[in-house]
Every structure is written in structure tokens, then in C-alpha cells.
C-alpha positions in Angstrom: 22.1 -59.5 -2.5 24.6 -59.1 -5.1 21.8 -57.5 -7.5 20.2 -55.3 -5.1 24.7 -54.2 -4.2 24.5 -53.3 -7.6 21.3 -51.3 -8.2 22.8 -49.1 -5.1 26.1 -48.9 -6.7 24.1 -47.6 -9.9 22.1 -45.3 -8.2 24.8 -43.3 -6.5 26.9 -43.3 -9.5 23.8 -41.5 -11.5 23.1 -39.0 -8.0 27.1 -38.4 -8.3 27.3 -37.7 -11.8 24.2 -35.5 -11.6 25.4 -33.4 -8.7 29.0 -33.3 -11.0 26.7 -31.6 -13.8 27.8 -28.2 -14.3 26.7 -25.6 -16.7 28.9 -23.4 -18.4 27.8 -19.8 -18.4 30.2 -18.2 -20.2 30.1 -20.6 -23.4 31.2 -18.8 -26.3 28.0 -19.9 -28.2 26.5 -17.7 -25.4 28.2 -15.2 -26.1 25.9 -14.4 -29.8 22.7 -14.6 -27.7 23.9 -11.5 -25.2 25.4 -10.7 -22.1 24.5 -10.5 -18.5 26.9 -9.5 -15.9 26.4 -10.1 -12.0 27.4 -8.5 -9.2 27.3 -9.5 -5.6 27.1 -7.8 -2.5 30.1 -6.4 -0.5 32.5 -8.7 0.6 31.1 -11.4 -1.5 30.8 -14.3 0.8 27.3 -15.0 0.3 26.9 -16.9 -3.1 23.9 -14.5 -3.7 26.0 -14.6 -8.1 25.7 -17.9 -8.2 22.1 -18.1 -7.2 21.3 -15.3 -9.7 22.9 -17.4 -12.7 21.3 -20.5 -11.5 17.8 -19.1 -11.4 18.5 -17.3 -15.0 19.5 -20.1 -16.3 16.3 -21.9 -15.2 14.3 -19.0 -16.3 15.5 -19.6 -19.9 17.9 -16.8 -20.5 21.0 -18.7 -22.5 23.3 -15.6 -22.5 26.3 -15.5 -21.6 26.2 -15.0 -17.9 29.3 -12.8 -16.3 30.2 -12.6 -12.7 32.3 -9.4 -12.0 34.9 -9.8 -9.3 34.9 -6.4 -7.1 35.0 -6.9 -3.5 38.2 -6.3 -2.1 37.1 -9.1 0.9 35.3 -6.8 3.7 32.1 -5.9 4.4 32.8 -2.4 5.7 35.6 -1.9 3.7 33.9 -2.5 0.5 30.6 -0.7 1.7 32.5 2.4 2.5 35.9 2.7 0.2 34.2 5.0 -3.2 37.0 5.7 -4.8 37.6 2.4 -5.4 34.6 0.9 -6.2 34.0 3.6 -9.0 37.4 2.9 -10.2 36.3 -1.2 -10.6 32.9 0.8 -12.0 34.7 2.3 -14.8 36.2 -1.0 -15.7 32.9 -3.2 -15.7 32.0 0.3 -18.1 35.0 -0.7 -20.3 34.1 -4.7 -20.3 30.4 -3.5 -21.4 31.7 -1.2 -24.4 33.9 -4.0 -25.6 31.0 -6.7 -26.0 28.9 -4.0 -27.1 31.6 -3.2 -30.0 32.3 -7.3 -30.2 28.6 -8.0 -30.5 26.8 -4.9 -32.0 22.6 -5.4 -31.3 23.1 -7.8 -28.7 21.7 -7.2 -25.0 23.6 -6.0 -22.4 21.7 -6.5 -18.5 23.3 -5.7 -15.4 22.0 -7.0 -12.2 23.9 -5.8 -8.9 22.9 -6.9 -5.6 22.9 -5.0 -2.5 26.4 -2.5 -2.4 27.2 -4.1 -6.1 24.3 -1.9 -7.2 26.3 1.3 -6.6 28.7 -0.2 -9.4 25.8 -1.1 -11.8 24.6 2.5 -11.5 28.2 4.3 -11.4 29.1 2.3 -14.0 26.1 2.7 -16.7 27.0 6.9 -16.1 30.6 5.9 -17.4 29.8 4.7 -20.4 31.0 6.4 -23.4 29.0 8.6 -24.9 26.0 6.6 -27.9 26.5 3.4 -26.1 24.0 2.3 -23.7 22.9 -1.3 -22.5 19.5 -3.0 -22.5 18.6 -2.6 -19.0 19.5 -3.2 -15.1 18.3 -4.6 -12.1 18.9 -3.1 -8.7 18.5 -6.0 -6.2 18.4 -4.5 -2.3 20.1 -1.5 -3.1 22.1 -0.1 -0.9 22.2 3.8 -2.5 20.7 6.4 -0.9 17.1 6.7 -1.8 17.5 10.0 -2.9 20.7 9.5 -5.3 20.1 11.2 -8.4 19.3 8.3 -11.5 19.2 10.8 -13.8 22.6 9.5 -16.2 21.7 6.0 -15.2 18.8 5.9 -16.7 19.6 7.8 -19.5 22.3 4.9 -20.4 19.3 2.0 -20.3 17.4 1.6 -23.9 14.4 -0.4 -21.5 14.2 0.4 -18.3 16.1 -0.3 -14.7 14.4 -2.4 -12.2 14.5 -1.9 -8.1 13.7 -4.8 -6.3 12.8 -3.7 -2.7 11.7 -4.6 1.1 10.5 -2.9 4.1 11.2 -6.1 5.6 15.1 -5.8 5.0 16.7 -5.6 8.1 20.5 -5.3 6.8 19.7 -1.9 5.4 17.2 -0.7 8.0 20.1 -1.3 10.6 23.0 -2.5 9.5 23.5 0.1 6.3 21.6 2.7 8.1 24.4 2.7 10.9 27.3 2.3 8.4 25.9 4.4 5.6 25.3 3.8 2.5 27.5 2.6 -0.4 27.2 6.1 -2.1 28.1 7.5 1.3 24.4 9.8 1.1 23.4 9.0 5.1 19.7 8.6 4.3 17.9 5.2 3.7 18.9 2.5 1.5 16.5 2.8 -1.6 16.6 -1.0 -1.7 14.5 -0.7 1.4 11.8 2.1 0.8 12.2 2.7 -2.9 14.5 5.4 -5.0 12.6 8.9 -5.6 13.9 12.0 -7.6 16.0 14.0 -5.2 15.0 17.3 -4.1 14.6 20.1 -6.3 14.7 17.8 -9.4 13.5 19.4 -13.2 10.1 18.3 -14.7 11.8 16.2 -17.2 13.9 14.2 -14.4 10.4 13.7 -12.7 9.4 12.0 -16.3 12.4 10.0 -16.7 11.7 8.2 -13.1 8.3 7.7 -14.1 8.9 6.2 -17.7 11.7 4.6 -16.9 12.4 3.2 -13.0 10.0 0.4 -12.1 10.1 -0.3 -8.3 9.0 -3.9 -7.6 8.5 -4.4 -3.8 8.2 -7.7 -1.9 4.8 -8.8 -0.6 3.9 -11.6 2.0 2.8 -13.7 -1.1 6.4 -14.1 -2.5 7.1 -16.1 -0.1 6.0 -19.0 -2.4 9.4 -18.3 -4.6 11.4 -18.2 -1.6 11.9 -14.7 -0.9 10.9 -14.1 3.4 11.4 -10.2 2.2 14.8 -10.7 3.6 18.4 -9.0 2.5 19.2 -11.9 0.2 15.5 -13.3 -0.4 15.4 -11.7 -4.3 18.4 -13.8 -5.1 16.4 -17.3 -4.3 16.4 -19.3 -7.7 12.9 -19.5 -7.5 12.2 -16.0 -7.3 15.0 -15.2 -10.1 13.3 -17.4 -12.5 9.5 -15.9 -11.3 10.9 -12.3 -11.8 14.2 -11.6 -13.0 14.6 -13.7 -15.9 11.7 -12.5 -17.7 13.1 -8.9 -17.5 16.2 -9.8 -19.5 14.4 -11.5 -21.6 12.3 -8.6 -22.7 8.8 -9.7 -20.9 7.4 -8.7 -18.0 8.1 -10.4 -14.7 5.3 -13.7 -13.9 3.2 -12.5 -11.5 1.4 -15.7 -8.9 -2.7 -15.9 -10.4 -5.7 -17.3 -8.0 -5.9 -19.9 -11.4 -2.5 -20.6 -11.8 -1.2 -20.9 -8.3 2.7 -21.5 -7.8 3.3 -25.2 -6.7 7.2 -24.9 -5.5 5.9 -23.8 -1.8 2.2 -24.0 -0.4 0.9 -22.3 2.6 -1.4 -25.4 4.8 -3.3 -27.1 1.9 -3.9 -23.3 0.0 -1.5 -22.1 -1.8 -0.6 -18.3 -0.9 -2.2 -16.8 -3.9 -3.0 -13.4 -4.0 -6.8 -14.3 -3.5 -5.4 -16.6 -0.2 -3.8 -13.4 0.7 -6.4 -11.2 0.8 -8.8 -14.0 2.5 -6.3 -13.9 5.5 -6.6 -10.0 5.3 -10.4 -9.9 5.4 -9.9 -12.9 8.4 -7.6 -10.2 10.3 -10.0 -7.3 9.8 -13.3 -9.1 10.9 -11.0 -10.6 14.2 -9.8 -6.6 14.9 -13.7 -5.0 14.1 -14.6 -8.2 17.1 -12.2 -6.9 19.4 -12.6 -3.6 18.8 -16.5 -4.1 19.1 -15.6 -6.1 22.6 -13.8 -3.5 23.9 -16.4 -0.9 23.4 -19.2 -3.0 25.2 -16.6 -3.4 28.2 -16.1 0.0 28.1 -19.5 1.0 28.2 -20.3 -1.7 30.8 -17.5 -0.3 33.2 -19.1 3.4 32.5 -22.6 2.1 33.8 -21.1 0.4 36.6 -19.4 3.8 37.5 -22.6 6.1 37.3 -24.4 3.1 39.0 -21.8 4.0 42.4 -21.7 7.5 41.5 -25.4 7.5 42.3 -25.9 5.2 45.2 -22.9 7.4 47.2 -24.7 10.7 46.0 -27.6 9.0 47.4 -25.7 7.9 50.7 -24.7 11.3 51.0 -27.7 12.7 50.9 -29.9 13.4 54.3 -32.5 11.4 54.6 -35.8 13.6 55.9 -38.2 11.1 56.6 -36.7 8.2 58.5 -38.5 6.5 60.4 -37.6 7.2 64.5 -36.1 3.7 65.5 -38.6 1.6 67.9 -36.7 1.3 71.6 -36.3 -2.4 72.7 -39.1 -3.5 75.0 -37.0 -4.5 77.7 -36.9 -8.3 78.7 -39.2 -8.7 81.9 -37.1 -9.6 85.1 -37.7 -13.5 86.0 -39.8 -13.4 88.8 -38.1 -15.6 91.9 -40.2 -16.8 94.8 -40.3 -20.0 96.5 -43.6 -21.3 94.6 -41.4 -23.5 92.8 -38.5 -24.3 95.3 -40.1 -27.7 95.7 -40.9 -30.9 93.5 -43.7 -33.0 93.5 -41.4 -36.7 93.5 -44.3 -38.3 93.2 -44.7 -37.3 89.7 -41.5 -35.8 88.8 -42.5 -32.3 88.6 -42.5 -28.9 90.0 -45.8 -27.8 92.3 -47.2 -24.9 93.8 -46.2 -24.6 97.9 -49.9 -25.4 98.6 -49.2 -24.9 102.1 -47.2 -22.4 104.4 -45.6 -25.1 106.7 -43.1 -27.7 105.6 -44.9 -31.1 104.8 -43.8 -34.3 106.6 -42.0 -35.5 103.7 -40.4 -32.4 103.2 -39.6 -32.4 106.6 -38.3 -35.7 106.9 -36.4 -35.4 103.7 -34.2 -32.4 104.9 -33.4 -34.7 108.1 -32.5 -37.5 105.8 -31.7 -36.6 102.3 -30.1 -40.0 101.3 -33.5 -41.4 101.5 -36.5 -40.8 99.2 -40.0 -40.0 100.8 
């Protein structure tokens, strides 16, 4: 008893100490690798940072990894308020410069998340001029789809990322009813993509196309955790699949039919792009049956109509030879006489009057009927 006490009392010891283990992400033997600073969403309540760092971390980037304090507390407040937040943008601009001057050839990677990406952009047009960082990941952004990139991704050496969703329903409803962080009123490019606003020059057209990559969710990344939800790009899972290799210079992993992801598994398939397009084909094939169904009722109900159409044309119609209707033969009258008026007791049957006069025995049994001839 007392061993089997103490293999418990080991065992939670190591599960405690494990759960204590914390990793340091702003090390300053981090610092000489690079830098990647974080921002969250407004009001900052979600822990959407720490799930970035976490799936970084896992994904092999051993940078220094910044969080950048902006959100005043509120939602709304911090969703709607733009002087402020590009005030707090012009100071995550001043903290990049510094490392940049601090750690000359080192990369510098921004990765904002939903209203933090308004600061990510606002504050790569602040830097000073001939300093630019690495690159910068939009994560459901909530900028107008048609703000113009133009400066932003002029101050990126590689390129800026967009992770988006059609699936998002925080910025189909909720930042479509309180605008969006850069106060534009359209849609939130985090939801249906950024594209070069209106009117824009041939070389802003290029600029997009070299250097904006728009990565949008699909059913299948559902095996890294990401539902196409607000929040779903900030699953560890799905940081280490795609984020991580973008700071780390490679492009993000993409699931294979021969390499299928094991964290998550769909039945006993796992939801590989192959799986995925089975279940398409599946869908098609069960739409082309009921769409084939359909038709044959259809076309059923259409006979069925002309088929009454024609028998009440028909009805209607006046018929010129119809046979005159045969009149009943009436029934012959029953013919009463007195021939059978009388029975034959003997025999117990009717018979013919044979005579005129009244027998003896009928005679006899009128005067006394009680008694049988």
C-alpha cells in the first residue's frame, strides 16, 4: 500500500512539475536569433498571444517572441478609438527600429490578429524611412477589404500574409455592424480577402500580386484545429502547420493524401485533401440522384395531367353514336285466382281446385278448424 502511496505521490509530483514548465520567450539568447512581436485582438481577453507563441514555439522558431500590450480593455472601444491605436502603432514602429538598430540583419515578423492587424499595418507605414522588417501576418483582419497596402507592403523585405474565412462570423456580423478597425464601413478583409482599392496604378496592382499572399481556410483545416472560426488560425496546431514556417523563411506545410496529419482524424480517414474531395464527388453524385428523381416525378405528374386533360376533353365531348338505352321489360303482374287457395294435407302441398264445389273435408274443416281431415 505504502509503495503503490508512493508511485502516486511521484506521479503527481512529475504531472505538477510538468504543468509548472514555462518557457521563456523573451530570453536574451533569443534575442540574436530575431524578433517576433504579437498582437491580440481588441480587448485582449481571449489568450489568442499566447496561443500564437505557444504554437511558434512548437513550430521551431527560437526568436525572441514579443507580446505588445495595446488594448485599452473594450471591445468597442478599442475597435473603434483610431487615434489611439495609431498612436500605440507609432510606438510598436519605434520598438521595431530599435531592435532593428540593436540587432542589424536580424528578422523582424509581425503577426496581429483580428483589430491588432490595423496596428501591424499602421505601424510598418510608420517606420522610418530605409528600415523595413522581414514580413507580417494578418490573422482575421479586421480592415476594410479595400484599405490601401500600398506603404505596408513597401516596408516588408518578403512578403505579408492574410489569413482569411468566409466562415468568420465575428466580422460578417459583429464587425460589419460596428465597422471596421480602420473605420472604412465595407467588409473585413479577414473575411473575403484584401484587393487594391479602386482606381489603384498598375504598379500598386503588381505590388499586391508579388507581394500579398491570401491564405483562406478550407473544410480540411479542420485537422489543425481551425473550424474557420474568428479565433480558429490562432490554434497551436494550426500555428505550427502554417505560421511558423513563414517566419522561418519556408513556405507554410500544406496536409498530403501520403502524409496525412495525425493530431485530429475524421471517422477512421483522415481529412486529407484526397478525403475531401471524395466527400465532394459523394455530395455531387447524391444531388445529380435527386435532381434526376425529381425530373422523373415531374414528368410523371405532367403524364398524369394530359392523361385527365384528355379523358375530361373526351367527357366533354358529344357522343354521336350512343346506343338508345333498352326500356325495362316490365315485371308481369302475379296472377291471383283461387287455383291455389287450397292444400292438399294429405301430401303437404298446394293443388289445383279440381272441382267447383267445396269437398267434404273442406267442408267439414271450415266447420271445425281445430280438427284435421
Amino acid at each position: 500500500m505504502r509503495h503503490v502511496g508512493g508511485v502516486i505521490l511521484a506521479a503527481a509530483l512529475v504531472a505538477g512539475a510538468a504543468g509548472c514548465a514555462h518557457v521563456n520567450y523573451t530570453a536574451d539568447d533569443r534575442y540574436t536569433e530575431g524578433l517576433v512581436v504579437c498582437l491580440s485582438g481588441a480587448g485582449g481577453m481571449m489568450g489568442e498571444t499566447d496561443r500564437v507563441r505557444e504554437g511558434l514555439n512548437a513550430g521551431g522558431v527560437r526568436r525572441a517572441i514579443e507580446v505588445f500590450e495595446w488594448s485599452a480593455g473594450g471591445v468597442l472601444a478599442d475597435q473603434t478609438d483610431v487615434e489611439a491605436n495609431h498612436r500605440k502603432a507609432r510606438r510598436l514602429a519605434r520598438r521595431i527600429e530599435g531592435y532593428i538598430r540593436s540587432h542589424p540583419g536580424r528578422d523582424v515578423h509581425l503577426i496581429g490578429v483580428s483589430a491588432g492587424t490595423g496596428l501591424v499595418v499602421w505601424a510598418l507605414e510608420d517606420l522610418a524611412e530605409g528600415c523595413e522588417a522581414t514580413g507580417a501576418v494578418l490573422v482575421s483582419s479586421s480592415l476594410d477589404t479595400k484599405y490601401d497596402l500600398t506603404r505596408a507592403l513597401g516596408k516588408v523585405s518578403d512578403r505579408l500574409y492574410s489569413f482569411n474565412s468566409v466562415a468568420d462570423t465575428v466580422l460578417s456580423l459583429g464587425v460589419t455592424l460596428a465597422g471596421t478597425v480602420d473605420r472604412g464601413g465595407g467588409l473585413a478583409g479577414g473575411l473575403v480577402g484584401f484587393s487594391p482599392p479602386d482606381g489603384a496604378s498598375e504598379e500598386t496592382k503588381a505590388l499586391y500580386k508579388e507581394k500579398l499572399v491570401e491564405i483562406s481556410w478550407w473544410p480540411g483545416d479542420v485537422v489543425l484545429g481551425h473550424l474557420g472560426n474568428h479565433l480558429g488560425a490562432t490554434n497551436p496546431m494550426y500555428v505550427k502547420a502554417k505560421i511558423a514556417p513563414i517566419v522561418l523563411g519556408e513556405q507554410p506545410a500544406e496536409p498530403s493524401a501520403q502524409e496525412p496529419p495525425t493530431e485530429a482524424v475524421k471517422g477512421k480517414e483522415a481529412m486529407t485533401p484526397a478525403y475531401a474531395e471524395r466527400l465532394e464527388q459523394k455530395r455531387k453524385a447524391e444531388q445529380a440522384k435527386k435532381a434526376a428523381a425529381a425530373k422523373k416525378a415531374k414528368e410523371t405528374a405532367g403524364k398524369e395531367n394530359d392523361r385527365k386533360t384528355e379523358t375530361k376533353k373526351q367527357a366533354d365531348e358529344p357522343k354521336e353514336h350512343a346506343k338508345p338505352k333498352r326500356p325495362r321489360k316490365p315485371k308481369e303482374a302475379v296472377k291471383k285466382d283461387d287455383n291455389n287457395r287450397f292444400f292438399n294435407w294429405h301430401v303437404g302441398r298446394r293443388a289445383p281446385l279440381t272441382q267447383q264445389t267445396p269437398s267434404s273435408d273442406a267442408a267439414r274443416f271450415f266447420r271445425e278448424p281445430r280438427r284435421l281431415p
